[in-house]
TIMI-2910 file (N, C-alpha, C, CB; in pm, 1 decimal, decimal comma, always signed):
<rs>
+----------+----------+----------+----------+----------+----------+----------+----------+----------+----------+----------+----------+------+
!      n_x !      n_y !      n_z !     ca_x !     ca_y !     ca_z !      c_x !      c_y !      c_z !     cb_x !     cb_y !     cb_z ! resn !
+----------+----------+----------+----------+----------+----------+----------+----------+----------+----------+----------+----------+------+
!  +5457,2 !  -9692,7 ! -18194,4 !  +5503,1 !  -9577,5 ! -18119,4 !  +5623,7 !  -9514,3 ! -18186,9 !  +5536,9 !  -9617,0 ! -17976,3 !  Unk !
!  +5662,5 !  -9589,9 ! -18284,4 !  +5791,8 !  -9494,6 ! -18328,2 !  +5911,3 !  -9532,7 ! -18281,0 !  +5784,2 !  -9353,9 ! -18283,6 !  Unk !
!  +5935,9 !  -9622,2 ! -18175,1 !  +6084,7 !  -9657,0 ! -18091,4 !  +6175,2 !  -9742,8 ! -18209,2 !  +6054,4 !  -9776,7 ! -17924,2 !  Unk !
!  +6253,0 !  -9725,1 ! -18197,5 !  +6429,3 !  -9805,4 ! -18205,9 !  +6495,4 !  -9855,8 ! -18101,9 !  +6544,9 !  -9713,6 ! -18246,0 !  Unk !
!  +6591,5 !  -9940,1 ! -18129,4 !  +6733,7 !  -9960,4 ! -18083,5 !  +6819,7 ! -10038,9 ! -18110,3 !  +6743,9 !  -9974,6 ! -17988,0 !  Unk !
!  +6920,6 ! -10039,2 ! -18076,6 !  +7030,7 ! -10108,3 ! -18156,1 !  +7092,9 ! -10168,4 ! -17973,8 !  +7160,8 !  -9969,2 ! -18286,2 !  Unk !
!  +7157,4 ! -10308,3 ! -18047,8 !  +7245,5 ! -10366,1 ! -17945,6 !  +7384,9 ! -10384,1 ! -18036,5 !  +7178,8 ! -10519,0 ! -17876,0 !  Unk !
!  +7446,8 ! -10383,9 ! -17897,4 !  +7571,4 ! -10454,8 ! -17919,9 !  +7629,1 ! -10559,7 ! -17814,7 !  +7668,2 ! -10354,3 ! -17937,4 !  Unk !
!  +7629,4 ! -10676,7 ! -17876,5 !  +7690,2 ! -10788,9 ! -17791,9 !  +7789,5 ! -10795,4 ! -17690,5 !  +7734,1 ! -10862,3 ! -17861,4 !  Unk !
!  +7756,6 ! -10802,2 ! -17533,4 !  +7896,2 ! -10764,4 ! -17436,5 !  +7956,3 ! -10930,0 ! -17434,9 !  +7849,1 ! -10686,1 ! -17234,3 !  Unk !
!  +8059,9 ! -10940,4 ! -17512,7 !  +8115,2 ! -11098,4 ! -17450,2 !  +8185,3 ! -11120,8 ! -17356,3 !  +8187,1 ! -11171,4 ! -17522,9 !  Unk !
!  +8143,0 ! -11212,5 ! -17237,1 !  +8230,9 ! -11255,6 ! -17122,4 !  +8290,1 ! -11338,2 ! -17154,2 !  +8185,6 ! -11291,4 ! -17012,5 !  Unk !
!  +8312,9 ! -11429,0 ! -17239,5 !  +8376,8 ! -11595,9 ! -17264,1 !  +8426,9 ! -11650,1 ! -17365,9 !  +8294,7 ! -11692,1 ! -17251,7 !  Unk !
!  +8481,4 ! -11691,4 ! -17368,6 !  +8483,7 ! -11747,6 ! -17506,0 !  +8443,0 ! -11867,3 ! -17602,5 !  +8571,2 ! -11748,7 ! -17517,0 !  Unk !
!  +8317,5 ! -11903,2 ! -17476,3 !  +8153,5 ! -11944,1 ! -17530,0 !  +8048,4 ! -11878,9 ! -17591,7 !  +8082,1 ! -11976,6 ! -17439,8 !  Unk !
!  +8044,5 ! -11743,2 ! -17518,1 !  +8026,3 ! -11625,6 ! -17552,0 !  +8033,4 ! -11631,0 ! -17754,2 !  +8151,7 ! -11533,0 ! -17457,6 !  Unk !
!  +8175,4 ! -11588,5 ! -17753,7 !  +8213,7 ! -11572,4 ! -17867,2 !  +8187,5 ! -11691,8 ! -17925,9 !  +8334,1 ! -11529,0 ! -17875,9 !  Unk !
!  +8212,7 ! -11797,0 ! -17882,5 !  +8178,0 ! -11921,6 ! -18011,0 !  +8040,2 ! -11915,2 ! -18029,3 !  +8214,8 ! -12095,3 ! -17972,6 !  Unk !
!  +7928,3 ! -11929,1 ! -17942,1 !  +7790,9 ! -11936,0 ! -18011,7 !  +7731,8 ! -11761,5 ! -18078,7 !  +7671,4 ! -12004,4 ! -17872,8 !  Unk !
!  +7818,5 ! -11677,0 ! -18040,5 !  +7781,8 ! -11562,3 ! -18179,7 !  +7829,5 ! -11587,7 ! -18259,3 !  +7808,8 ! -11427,7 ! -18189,3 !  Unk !
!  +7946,8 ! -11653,6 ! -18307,5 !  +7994,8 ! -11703,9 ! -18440,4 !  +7921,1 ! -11851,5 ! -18504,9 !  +8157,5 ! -11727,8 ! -18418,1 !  Unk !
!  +7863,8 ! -11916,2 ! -18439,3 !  +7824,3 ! -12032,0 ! -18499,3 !  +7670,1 ! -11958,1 ! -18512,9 !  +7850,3 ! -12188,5 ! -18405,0 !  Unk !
!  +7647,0 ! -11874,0 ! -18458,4 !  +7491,4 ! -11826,4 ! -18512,8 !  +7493,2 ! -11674,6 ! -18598,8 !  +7377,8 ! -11802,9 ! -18359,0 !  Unk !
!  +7586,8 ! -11646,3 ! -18660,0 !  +7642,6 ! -11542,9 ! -18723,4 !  +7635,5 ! -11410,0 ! -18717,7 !  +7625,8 ! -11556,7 ! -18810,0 !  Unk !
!  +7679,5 ! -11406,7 ! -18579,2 !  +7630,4 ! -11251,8 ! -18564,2 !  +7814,0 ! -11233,2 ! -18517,6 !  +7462,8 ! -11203,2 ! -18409,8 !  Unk !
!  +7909,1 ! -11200,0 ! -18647,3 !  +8020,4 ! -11167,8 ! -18628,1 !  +8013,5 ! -11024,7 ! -18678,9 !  +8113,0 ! -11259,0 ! -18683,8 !  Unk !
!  +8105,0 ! -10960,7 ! -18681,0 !  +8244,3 ! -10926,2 ! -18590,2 !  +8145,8 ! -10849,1 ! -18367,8 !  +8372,7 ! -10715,5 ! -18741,3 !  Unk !
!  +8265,3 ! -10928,2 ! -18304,8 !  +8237,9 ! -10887,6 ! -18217,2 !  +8184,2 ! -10751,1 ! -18163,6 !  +8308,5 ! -10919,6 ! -18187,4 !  Unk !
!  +8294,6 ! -10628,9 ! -18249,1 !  +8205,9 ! -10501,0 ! -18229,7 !  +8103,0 ! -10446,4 ! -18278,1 !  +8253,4 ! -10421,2 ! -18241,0 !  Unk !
!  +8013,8 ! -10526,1 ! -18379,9 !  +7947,1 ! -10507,1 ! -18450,6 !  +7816,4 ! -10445,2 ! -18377,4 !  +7946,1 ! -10612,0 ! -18520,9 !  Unk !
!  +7737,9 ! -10336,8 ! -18435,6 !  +7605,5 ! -10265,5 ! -18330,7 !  +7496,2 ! -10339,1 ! -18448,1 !  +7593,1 ! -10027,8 ! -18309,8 !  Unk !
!  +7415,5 ! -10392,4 ! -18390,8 !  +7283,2 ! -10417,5 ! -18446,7 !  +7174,4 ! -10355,5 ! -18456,4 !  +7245,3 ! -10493,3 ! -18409,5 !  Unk !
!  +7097,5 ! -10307,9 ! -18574,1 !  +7008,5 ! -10284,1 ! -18577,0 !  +6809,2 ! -10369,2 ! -18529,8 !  +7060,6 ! -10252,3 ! -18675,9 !  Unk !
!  +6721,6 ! -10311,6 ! -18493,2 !  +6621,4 ! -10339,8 ! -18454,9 !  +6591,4 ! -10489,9 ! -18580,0 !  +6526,6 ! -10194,9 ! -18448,1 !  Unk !
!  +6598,8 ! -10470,4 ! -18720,6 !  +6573,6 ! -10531,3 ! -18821,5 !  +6650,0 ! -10601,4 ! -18867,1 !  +6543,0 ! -10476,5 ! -18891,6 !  Unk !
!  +6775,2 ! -10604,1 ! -18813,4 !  +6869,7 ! -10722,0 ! -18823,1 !  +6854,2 ! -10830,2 ! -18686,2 !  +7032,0 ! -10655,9 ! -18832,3 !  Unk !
!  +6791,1 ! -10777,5 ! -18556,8 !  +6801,7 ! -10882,7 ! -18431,9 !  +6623,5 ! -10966,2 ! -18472,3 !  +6818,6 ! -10770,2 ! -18224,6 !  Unk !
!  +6527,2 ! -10917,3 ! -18528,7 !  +6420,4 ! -10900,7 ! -18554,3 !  +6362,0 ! -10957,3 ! -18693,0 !  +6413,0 ! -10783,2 ! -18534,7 !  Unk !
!  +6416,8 ! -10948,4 ! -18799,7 !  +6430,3 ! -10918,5 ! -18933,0 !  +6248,3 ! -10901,2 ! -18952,7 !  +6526,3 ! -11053,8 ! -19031,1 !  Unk !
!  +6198,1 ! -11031,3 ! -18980,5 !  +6042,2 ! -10998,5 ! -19008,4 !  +5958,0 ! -11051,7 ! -18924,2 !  +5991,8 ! -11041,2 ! -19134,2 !  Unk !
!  +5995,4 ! -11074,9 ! -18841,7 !  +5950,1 ! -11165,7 ! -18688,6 !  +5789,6 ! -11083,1 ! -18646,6 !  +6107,0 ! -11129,7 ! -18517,8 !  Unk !
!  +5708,1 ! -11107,7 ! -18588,0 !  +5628,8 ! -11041,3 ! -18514,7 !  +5690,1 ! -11023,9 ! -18348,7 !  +5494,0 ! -11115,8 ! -18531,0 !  Unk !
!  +5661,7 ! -10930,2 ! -18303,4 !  +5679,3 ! -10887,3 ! -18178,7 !  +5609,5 ! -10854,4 ! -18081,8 !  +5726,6 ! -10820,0 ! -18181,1 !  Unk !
!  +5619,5 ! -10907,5 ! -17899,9 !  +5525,1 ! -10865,2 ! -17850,9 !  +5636,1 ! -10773,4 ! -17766,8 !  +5416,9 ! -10968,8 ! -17790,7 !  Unk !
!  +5608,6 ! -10691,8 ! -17713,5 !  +5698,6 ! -10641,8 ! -17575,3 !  +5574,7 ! -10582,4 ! -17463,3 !  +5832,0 ! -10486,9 ! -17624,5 !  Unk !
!  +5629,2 ! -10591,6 ! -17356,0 !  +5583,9 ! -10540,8 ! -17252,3 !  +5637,5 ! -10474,2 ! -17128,1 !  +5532,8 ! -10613,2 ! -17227,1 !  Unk !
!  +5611,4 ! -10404,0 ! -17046,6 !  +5690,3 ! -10316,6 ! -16924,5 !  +5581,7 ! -10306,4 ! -16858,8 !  +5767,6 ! -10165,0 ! -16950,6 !  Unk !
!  +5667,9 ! -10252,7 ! -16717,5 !  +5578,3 ! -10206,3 ! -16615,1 !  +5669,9 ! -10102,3 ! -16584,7 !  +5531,8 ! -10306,7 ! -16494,4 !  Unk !
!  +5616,2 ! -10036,6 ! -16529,8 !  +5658,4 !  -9929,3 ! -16472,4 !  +5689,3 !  -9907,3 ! -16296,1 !  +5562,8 !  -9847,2 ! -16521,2 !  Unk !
!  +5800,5 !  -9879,2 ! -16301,0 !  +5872,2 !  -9927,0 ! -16163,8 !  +5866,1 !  -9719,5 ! -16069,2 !  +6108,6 ! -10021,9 ! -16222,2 !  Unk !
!  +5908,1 !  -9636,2 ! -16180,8 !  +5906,4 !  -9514,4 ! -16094,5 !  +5792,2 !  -9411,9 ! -16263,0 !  +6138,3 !  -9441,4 ! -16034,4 !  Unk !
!  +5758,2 !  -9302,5 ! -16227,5 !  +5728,9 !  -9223,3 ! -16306,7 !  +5748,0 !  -9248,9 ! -16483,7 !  +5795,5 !  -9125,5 ! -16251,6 !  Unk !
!  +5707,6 !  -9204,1 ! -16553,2 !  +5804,9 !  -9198,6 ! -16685,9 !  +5661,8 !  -9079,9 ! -16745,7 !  +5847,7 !  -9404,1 ! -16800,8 !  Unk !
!  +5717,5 !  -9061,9 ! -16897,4 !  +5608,2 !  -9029,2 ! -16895,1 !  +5508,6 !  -9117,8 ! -17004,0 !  +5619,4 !  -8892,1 ! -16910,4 !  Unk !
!  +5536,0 !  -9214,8 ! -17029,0 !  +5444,6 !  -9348,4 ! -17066,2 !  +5435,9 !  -9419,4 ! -16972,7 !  +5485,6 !  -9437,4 ! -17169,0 !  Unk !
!  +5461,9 !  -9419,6 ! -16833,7 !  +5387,2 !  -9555,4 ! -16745,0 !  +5421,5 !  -9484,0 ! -16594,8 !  +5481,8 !  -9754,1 ! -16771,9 !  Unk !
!  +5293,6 !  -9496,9 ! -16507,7 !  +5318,8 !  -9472,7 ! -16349,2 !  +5409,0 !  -9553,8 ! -16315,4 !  +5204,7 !  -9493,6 ! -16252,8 !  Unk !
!  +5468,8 !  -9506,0 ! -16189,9 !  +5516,2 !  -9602,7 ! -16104,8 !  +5456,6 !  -9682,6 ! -15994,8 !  +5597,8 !  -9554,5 ! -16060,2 !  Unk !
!  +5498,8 !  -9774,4 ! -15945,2 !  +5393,8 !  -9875,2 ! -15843,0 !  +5386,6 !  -9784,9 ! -15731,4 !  +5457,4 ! -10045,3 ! -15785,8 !  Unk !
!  +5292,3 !  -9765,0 ! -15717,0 !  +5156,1 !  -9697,3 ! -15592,1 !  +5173,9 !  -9765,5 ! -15487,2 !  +4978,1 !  -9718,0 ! -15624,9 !  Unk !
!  +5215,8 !  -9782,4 ! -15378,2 !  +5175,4 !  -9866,5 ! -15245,8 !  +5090,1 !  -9820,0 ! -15190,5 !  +5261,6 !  -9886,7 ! -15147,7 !  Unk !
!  +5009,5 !  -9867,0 ! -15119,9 !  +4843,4 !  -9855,1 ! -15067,5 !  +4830,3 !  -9938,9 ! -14960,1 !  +4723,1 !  -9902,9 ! -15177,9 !  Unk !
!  +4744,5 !  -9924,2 ! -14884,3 !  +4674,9 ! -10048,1 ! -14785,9 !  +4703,5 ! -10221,4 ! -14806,8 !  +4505,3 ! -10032,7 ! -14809,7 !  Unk !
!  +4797,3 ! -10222,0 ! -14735,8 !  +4759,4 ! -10401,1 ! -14800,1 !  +4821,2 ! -10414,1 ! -14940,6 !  +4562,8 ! -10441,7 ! -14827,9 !  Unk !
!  +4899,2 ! -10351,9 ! -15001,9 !  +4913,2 ! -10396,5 ! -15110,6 !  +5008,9 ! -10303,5 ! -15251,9 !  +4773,7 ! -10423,0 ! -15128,5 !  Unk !
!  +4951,9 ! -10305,5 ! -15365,8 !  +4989,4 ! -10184,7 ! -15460,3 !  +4934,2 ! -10189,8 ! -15559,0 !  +5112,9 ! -10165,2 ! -15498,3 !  Unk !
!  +4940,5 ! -10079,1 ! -15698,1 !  +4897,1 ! -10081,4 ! -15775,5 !  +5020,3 ! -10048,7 ! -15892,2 !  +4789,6 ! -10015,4 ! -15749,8 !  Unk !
!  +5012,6 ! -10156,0 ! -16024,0 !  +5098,4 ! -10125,7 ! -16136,0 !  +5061,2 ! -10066,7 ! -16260,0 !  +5150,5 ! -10226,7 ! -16168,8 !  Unk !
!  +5116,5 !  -9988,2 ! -16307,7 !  +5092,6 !  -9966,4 ! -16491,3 !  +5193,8 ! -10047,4 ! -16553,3 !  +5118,7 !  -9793,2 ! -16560,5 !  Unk !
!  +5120,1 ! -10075,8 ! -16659,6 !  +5199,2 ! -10137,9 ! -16727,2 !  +5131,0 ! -10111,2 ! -16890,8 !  +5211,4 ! -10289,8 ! -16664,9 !  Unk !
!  +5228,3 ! -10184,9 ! -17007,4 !  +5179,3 ! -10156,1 ! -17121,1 !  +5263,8 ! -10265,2 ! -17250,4 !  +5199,8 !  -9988,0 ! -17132,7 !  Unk !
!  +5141,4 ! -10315,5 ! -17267,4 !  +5218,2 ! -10441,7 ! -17386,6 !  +5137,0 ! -10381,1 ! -17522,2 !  +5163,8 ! -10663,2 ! -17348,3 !  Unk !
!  +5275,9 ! -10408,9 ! -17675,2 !  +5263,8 ! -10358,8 ! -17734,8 !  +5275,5 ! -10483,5 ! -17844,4 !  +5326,0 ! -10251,2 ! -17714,8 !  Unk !
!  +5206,9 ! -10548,2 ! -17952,7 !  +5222,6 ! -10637,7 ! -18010,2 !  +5235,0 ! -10588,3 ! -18260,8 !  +5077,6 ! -10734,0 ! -17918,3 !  Unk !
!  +5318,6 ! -10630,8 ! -18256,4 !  +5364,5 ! -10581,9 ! -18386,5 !  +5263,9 ! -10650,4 ! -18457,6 !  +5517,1 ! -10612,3 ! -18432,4 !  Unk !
!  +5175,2 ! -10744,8 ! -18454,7 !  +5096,2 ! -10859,8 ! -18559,7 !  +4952,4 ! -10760,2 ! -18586,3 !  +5050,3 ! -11054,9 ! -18462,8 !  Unk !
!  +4936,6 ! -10746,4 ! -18461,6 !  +4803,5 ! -10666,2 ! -18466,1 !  +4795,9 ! -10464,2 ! -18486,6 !  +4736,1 ! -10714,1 ! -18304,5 !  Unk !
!  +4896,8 ! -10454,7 ! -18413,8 !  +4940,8 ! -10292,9 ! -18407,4 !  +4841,0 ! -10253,0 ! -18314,3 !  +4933,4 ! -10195,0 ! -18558,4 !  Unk !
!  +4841,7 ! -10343,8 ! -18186,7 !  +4762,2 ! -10262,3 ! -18064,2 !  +4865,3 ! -10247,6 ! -17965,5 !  +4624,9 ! -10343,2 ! -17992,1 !  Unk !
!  +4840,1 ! -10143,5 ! -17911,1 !  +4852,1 ! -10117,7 ! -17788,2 !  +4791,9 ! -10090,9 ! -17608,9 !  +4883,6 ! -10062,0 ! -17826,3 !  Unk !
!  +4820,1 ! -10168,7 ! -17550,1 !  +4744,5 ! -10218,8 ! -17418,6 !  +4849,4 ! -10188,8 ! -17320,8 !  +4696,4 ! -10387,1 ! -17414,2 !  Unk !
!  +4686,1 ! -10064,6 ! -17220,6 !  +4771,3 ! -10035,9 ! -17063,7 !  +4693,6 ! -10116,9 ! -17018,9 !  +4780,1 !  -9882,6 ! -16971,6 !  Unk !
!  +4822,0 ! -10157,6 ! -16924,1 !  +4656,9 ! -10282,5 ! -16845,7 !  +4766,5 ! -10213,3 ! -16657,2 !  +4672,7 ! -10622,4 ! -16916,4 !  Unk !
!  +4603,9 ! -10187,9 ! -16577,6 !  +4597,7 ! -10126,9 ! -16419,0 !  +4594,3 ! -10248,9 ! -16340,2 !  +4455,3 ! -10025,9 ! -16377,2 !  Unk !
!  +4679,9 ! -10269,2 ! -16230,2 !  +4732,2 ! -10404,2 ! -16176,9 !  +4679,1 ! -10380,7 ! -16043,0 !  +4903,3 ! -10436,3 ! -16184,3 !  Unk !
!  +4602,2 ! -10433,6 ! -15974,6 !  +4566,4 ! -10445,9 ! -15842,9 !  +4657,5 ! -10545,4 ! -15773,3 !  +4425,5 ! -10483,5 ! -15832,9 !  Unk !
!  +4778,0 ! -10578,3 ! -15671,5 !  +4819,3 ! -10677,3 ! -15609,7 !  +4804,7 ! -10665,8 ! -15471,9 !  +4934,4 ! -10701,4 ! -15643,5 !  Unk !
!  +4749,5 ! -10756,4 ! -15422,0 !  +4755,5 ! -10739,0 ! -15243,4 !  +4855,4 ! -10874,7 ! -15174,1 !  +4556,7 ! -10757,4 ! -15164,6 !  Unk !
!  +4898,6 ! -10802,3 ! -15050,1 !  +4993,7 ! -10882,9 ! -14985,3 !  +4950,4 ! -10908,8 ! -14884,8 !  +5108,5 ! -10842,6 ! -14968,1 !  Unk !
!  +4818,5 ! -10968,4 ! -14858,4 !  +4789,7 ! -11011,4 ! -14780,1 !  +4758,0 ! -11147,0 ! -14744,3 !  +4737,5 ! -10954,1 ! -14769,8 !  Unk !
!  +4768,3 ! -11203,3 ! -14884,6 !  +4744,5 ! -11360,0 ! -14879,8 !  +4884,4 ! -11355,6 ! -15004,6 !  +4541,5 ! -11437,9 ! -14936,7 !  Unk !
!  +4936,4 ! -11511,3 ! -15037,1 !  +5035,0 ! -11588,0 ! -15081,9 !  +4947,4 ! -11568,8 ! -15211,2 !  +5075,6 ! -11739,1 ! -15009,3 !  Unk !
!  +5006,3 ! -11598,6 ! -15365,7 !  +4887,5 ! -11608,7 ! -15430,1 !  +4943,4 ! -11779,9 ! -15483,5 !  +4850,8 ! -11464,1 ! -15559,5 !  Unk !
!  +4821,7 ! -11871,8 ! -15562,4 !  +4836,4 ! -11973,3 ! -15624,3 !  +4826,8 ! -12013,2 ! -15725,2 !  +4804,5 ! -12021,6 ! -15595,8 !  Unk !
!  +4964,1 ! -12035,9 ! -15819,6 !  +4979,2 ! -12038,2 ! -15954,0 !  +4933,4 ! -12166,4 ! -16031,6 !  +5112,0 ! -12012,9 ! -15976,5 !  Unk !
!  +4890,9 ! -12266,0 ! -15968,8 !  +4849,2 ! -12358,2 ! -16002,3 !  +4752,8 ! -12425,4 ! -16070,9 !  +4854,0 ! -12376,5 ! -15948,9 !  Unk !
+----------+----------+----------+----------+----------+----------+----------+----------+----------+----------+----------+----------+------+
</rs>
């Protein structure tokens, strides 16, 4: 799709700061690039969509239940997948 982004590390602690320095991601203000957090890694990401956008609906409430968009994007293969979510709240579900 074309996306970027860059982080930058918020430290609360100064645990915080010791395990970015023992895993070398110094100086504290430092902004990271996609290919420095990443370098040659494969990637999967995924979202759902909570309100409008204009890559993903937002969840639908309906009878009994709702409906989600969502969309996972995987770097190994270079596909991209919307997958349409049926959930109902009418029974508990079982993960087991």
């Amino acid at each position: 799709m074309g996306g970027d982004f860059q982080c930058q590390f918020h430290i609360q602690s100064d645990d915080d700061l010791k395990a970015l320095d023992a895993a070398g991601y110094g100086p504290r203000d430092r902004v990271f690039t996609i290919r420095e957090l990443l370098g040659t890694s494969h990637v999967m990401f995924a979202a759902t969509g909570v309100t409008d956008s204009e890559v993903l609906k937002g969840v639908r409430f309906g009878h009994g239940g709702a409906l989600t968009h969502s969309i996972v994007l995987r770097s190994r293969s270079g596909t991209i997948r919307f997958i349409e979510t049926s959930h109902t709240f009418d029974r508990m579900p079982d993960y087991s």
